[in-house]
C-alpha positions, 0 to 999 in steps of 0.5 A: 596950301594946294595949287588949282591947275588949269589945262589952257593949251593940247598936248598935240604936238607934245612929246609922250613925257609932255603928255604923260606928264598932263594925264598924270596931273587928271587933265584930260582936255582944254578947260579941265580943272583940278586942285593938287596938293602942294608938294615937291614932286606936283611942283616938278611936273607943272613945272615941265608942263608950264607951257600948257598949264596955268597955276593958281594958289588956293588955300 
């Protein structure tokens, strides 16, 4: 199964882990798409994220 994340909210205002956290998912900006495999560790930083992200499963 992978998870399709969606970057919907900036990281401006976000603390350096937040943004950290969002760069090393491969989300750049507002809008930005990408599709991760998923893992423990990929579920653990959405999870910190999951005030600027939105999560959907694809197969």
């Amino acid at each position: 199964m992978q998870l399709k994340v969606t970057q919907v909210k900036s990281v401006i205002g976000g603390n350096d882990a937040q943004r950290s956290t969002v760069r090393g998912l491969g989300l750049k900006r507002i809008g930005d798409v990408v599709v991760k495999e998923d893992r423990p560790e990929i579920r653990g930083m959405i999870n910190a994220v999951r005030h600027l992200v939105t999560v959907e499963e694809v197969d």
